[in-house]
N, C-alpha and C positions, 0 to 999 in steps of 0.2 A: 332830540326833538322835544319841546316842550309841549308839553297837554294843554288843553285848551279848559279854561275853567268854567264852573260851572254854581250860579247863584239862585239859590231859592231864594222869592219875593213874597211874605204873606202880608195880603193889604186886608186893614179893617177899617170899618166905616170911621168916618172922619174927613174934615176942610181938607187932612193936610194930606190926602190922596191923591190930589193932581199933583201935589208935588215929586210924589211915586212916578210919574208919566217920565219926569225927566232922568231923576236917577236911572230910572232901565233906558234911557235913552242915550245917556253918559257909561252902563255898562257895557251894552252891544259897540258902541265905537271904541271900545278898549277888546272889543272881540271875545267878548265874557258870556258864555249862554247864559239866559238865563231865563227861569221857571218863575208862572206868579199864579200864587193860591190866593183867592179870595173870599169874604165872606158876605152876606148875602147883603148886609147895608153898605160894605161897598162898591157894590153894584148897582143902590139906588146914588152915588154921586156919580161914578163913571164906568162905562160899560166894558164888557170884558174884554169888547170886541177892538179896544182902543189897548186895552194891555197884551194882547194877541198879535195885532198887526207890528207894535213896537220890540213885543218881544220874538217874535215869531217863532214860539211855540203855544199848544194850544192853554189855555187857561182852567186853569179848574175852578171853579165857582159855585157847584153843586155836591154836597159831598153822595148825592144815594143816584149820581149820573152815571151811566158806562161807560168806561171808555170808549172813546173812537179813533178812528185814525186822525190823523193832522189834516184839515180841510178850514183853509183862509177865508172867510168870507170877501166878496168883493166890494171895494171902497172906492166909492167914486167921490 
């Protein structure tokens, strides 16, 4: 049985950060988990809460945050 793999994403601010949106979007339908670290000016072009829902794990984007468990915001 093969293992399922597993991709760190660190986004830093910059235009070509929505381009980030589709890459993890081309990783999860190859059934790739995968993780996205961000730093804080990429969060002023797109919010975590879009690399979150696409990766669907939680995002890190604060380094002095605590952990918490995995809780999805809702998207309507």
């Amino acid at each position: 049985m093969e293992q399922q793999k597993t991709v760190v994403v660190g986004v830093s601010g910059g235009v070509a950060v929505y381009k980030v949106l589709d890459v993890i979007s081309r990783l999860r339908k190859a059934d790739i988990d995968v993780h996205v670290i961000m730093t804080k000016a990429a969060t002023e072009f797109v919010t975590p809460l879009s690399f979150q829902s696409l990766s669907q794990n939680m995002v890190i984007h604060n380094m002095f945050e605590e952990p918490r468990a995995w809780e999805i915001q809702h998207i309507s």
